[in-house]
N, C-alpha and C positions, 0 to 999 in steps of 0.2 A: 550715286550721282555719276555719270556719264562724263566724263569731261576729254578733251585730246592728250595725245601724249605729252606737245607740248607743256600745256597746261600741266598736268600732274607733275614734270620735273622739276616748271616754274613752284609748284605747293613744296615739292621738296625741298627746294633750294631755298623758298624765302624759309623754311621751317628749323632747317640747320644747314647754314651755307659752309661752312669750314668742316664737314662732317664729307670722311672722305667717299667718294662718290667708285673712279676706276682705279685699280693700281695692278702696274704691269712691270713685276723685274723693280727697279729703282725709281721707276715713276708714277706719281700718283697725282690725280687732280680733285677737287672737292666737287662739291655739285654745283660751289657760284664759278669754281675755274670753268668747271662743264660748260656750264649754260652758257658764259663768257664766251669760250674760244667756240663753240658750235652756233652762236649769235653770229660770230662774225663771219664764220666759213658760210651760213646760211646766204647772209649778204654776196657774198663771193660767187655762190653758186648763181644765184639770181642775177649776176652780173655778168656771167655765162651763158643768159638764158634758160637758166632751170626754171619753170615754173610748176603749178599743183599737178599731181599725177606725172609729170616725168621721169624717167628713170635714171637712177646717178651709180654707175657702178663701181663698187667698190672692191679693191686689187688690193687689201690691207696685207699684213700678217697682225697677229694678236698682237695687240698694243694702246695705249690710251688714245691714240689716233683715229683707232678704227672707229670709237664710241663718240669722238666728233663729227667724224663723217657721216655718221648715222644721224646722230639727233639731227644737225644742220640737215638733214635731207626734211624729216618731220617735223622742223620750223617754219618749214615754206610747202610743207604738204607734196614733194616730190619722196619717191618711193625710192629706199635703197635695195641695192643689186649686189648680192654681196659675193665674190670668186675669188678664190683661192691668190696669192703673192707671186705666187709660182706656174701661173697657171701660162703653156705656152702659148706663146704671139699667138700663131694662127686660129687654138683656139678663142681666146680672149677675142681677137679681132670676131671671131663670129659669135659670139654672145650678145659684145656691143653693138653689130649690125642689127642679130633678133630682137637687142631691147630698145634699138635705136636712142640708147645713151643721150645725155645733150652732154656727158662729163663725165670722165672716167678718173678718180682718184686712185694713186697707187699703183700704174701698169709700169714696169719694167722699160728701160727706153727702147730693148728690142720689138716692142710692141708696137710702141708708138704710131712708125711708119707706116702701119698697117689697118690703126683703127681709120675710119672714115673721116674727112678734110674738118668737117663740119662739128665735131667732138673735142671737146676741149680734155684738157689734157693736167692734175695735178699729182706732181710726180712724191714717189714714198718720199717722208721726212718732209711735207710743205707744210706750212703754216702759215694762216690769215693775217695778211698784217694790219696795223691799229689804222690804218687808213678806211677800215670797213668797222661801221660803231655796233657795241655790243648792245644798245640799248633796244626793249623789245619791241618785240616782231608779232604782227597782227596774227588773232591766232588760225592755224593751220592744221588744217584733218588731211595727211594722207588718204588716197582710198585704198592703199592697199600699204601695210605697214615693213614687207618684206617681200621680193622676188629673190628666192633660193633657184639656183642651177642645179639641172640633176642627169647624166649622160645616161643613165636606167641600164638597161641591158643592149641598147641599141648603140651606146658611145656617140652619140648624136647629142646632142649639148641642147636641150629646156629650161624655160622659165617655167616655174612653179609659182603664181603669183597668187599672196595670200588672199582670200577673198573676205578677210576682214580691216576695215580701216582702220587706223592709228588712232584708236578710241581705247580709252581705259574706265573700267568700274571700279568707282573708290568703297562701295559698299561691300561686296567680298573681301573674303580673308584671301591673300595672297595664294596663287599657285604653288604647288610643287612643295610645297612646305616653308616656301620660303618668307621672310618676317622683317617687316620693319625696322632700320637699324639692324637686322642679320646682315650673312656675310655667305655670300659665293665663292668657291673655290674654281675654277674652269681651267681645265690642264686642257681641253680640246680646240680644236681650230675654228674660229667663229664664222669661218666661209660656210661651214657645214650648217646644216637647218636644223639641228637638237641644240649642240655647243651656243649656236646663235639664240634661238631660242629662250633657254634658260639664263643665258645670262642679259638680254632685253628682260627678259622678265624682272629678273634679280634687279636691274637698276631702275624698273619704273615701279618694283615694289618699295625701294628705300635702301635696299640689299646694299653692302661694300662688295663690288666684284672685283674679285682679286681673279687676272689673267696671267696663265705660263707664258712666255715669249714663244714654245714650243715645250710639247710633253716630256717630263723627266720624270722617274718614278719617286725619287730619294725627295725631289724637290717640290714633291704634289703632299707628299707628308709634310716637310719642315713648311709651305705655305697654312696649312691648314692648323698648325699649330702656333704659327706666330699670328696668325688675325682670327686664331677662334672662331673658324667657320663652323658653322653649322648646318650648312647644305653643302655638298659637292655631284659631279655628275663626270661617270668617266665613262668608258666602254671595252669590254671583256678583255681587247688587249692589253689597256690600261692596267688594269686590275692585273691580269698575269704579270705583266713584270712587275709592278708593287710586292705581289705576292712573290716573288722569287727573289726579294733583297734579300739580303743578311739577317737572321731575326733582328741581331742586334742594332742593324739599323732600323727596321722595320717597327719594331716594339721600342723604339728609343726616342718617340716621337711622340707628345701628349694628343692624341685624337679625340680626350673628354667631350669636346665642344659639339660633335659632331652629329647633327639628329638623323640626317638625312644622307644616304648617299643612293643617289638615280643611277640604274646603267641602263643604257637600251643601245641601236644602231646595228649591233649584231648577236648572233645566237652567243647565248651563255652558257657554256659549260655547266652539267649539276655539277661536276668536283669540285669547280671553281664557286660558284655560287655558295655552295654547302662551305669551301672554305672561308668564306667574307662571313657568312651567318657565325661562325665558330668564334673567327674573330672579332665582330664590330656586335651581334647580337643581331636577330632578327628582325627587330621592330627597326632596324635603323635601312634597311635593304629594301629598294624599292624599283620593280621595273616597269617601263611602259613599252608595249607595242603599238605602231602607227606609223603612217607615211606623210611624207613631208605634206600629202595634197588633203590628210587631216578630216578625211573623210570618216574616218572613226578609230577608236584606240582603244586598248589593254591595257589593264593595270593589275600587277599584282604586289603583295606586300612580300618581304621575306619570312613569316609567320603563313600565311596562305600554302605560299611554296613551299614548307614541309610537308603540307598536306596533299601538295599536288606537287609535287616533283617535276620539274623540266616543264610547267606552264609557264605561258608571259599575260595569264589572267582572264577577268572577267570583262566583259565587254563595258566599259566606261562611258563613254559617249559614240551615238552614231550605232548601223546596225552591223552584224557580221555574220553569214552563211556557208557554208562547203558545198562546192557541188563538181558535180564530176566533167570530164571533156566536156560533153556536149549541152551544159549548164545546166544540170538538172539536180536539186538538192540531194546532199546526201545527210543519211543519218546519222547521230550521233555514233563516235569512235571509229567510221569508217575517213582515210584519208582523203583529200582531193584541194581543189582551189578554192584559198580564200577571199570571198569577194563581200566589199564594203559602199555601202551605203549612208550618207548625211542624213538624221532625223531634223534639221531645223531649214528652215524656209529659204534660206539664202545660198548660195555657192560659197564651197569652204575654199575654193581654189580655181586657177585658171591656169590651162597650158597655152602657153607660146612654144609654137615650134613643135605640136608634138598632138598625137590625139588618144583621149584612155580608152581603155581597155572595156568593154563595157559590155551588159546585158541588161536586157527591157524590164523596165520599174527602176531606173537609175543605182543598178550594181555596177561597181566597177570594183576590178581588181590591180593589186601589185603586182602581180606573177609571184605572189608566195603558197605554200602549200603546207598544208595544215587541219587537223581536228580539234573536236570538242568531246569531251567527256559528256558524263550524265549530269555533273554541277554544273556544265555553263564554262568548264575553264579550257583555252585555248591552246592547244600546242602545236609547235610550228616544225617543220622540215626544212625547205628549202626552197629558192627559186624556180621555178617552173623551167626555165630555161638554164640554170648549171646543172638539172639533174643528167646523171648519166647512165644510159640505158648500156646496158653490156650483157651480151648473153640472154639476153630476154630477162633482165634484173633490173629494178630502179633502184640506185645509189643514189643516197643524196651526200654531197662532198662535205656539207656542214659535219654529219657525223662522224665523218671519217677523222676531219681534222680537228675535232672535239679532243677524240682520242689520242690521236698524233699530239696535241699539244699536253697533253697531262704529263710525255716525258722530259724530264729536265732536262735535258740535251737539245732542245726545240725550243726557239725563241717564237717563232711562227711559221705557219706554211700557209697552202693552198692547196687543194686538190681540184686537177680537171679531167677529161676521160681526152684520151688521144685514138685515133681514129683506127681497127683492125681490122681487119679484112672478114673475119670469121664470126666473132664476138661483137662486133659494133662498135665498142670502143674497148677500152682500156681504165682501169684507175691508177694516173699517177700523181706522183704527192712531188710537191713541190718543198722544199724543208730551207726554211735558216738556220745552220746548223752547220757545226766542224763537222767533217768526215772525218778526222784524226781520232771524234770524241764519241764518235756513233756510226754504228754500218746498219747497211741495210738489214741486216738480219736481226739485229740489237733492235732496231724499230718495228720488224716485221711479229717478233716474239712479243711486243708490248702492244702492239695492233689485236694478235691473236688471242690476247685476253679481256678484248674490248668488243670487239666486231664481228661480225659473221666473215665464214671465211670467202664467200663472194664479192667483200667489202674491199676486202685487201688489196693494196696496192699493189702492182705489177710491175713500178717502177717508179724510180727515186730520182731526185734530182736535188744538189743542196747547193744554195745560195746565203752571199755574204748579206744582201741587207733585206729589210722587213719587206713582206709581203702584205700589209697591211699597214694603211698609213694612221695614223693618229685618231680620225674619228672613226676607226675601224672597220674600215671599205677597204674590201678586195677586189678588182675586178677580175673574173674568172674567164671572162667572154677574151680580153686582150691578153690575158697569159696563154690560154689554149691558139689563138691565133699568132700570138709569137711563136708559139710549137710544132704547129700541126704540119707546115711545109716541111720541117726537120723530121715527124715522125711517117711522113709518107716518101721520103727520097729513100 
């Protein structure tokens, strides 16, 4: 049966109302708190002006907050917009203009000034007061259940707006693995379009979604172990620093509970990979490949991946082709551009602000790059636009920092190419890392037993904080342009 989302949280909540719904850090609400306090913010919004299809954008950080402002958005069928806590004024103010907002919860009051006269304005830590009644609200289809922001390689700020409405089918078995009365774990940032994703899922399957306040590695174990989760979803950075606690913290933590763990967002390391299989067991390791605009995805199992080593799988939903420059398919095992096509009748997505990538019979691409074997299974390289040409060579920076990251000394890096006069460019690596604990040459000798020696970095540069943020996004286009005036004076 079809029913909205509305609807399905109302089946939850009459089904077991005391039965806890989000918990973030020390707060937690049940699913009659849920409905309650997203009842009344709905009223509120609607008293703002929000009406069906508007867009309300949401400036949360992870918290039980964010999952009010969400539902109240699919109470009254306005679409949430969801960006980052932190995200600056100037950007935000143009997000808000492309989505033309009727409310923006959550901006910073440096922002304020900036959004449009006509946008209302509720600021982090609001709350609907009892003057707006929780009693229900007629019911309400979003047409679209999510607008994700995405700056792509261009750093020009889009709406990705999903091209499915805030309908749910109670006859399948839940996504992702995830199970009625189960429990999500989410250490990642819900601005972001996977973190966001699975954990709407997780609570309009029945799931308890347990949110980090922000990613800690120590505290993504003791979560998982005190609410006996059974699904969790991190991404390779994630995983690296888990795997570099203490054992004894590490192993000191009951993870029995645990069926599922998802990673996607960025390339996985096999050493890394290989070391999760070791520890959690293979049937429990699960990846997908796919872009937020869901045009088609990868799945593979960690049982797969021993057999195919460094895939992100077999094609799932939707179709998936290589073809070279000038669009012409290539064959199996040779490399080039992956470009994705939707097998079902409707748009999976919509740009605002932005136009894709495309070639005739409705291909479009992410600017990723990538082969297939003779099974059907998918492996990937790198952006079309970080590779770096040097010498008449393609590098792809993924690799390189694959390898940079296996040594303990490296919390994480980046690599971009900087601009040579002879060579084209350059590979340099960007490292979080003491210089006291590591020289160039100490990383150059643990490069040279990884990579070809055209791969090699050329030149180092080490930095105090992450070069990757929580949902495991680098961008490579603004570090090499913070660089490039310095590497040509």
């Amino acid at each position: 049966m079809i029913v909205s989302f509305p609807a399905q949280l109302n089946a939850l909540a009459d089904a077991r109302p005391d039965e806890p719904a989000v918990t973030c850090g020390a707060s937690t609400v049940t699913r009659a708190e849920l409905r309650s306090a997203s009842r009344r913010m709905a009223r509120e919004l609607q008293s703002l002006g929000v009406e069906l299809g508007d867009f309300v954008t949401v400036a949360l950080p992870n918290s039980v907050d964010w999952f009010v402002a969400y539902v109240a958005c699919w109470n009254i069928g306005a679409v949430p917009q969801p960006v980052s806590a932190k995200l600056p004024a100037r950007e935000l103010a143009a997000i808000v203009d492309l989505a033309r907002s009727k409310v923006v919860i959550g901006a910073p009051d440096s922002a304020v000034a900036l959004i449009p006269d006509d946008t209302h304005h509720l600021p982090i830590g609001h709350v609907t007061g009892p003057e707006f009644s929780d009693e229900p609200l007629p019911d309400a289809t979003s047409p679209a259940w999510k607008a994700p922001t995405s700056g792509g390689s261009t750093g020009r700020p889009k709406l990705i707006v999903s091209g499915d409405p805030a309908l749910w089918d109670t006859d399948p078995a839940p996504r992702f693995g995830l199970a009625e009365n189960g429990c999500l774990v989410m250490p990642g940032p819900l601005y972001h379009n996977g973190p966001g994703v699975w954990a709407c899922q997780a609570l309009l399957s029945g799931s308890h979604v347990v949110l980090l306040p922000r990613f800690d590695a120590e505290q993504t174990l003791a979560e998982i172990e005190r609410h006996g989760c059974d699904v969790t979803y991190m991404v390779p950075t994630m995983m690296k620093r888990i795997l570099r606690l203490d054992d004894e913290v590490r192993f000191g933590y009951d993870l029995s509970s645990l069926r599922v763990l998802w990673h996607l967002a960025e390339p996985c390391p096999a050493w890394l990979k290989q070391a999760y299989i070791d520890w959690l067991g293979a049937e429990c390791i699960f990846e997908l490949y796919a872009g937020t605009e869901a045009q088609a995805a990868t799945i593979i199992t960690g049982t797969e991946w021993l057999d195919h080593r460094g895939s992100v799988g077999r094609v799932s939903s939707g179709e998936m082709k290589i073809c070279d420059e000038d669009g012409n398919d290539l064959p199996v095992g040779e490399q080039g551009e992956v470009w994705m096509r939707s097998t079902r009748g409707t748009p999976t997505y919509e740009y605002l602000g932005a136009e894709p990538k495309k070639l005739d019979g409705g291909w479009e691409s992410l600017g990723d790059i990538g082969w297939f074997d003779e099974d059907g299974y998918l492996y990937l390289g790198d952006r079309v636009a970080d590779m770096i040409l040097s010498g008449g060579a393609n590098i792809y920076p993924a690799e390189v920092e694959a390898a940079l990251n296996e040594h303990e000394a490296v919390h994480s890096c980046a690599v971009i190419g900087l601009p040579h006069e002879e060579r084209g460019n350059d590979v340099h690596a960007i490292v979080q890392a003491d210089p006291a604990e590591v020289s160039d040459r100490d990383l150059l000798d643990h490069l040279a037993e990884r990579i070809a020696v055209y791969k090699l970095p050329r030149s180092f540069e080490y930095v105090d904080e992450p070069l990757r943020d929580d949902a495991g996004k680098v961008r490579r286009s603004a570090l090499r342009d913070q660089r490039v005036p310095a590497a040509n004076s």
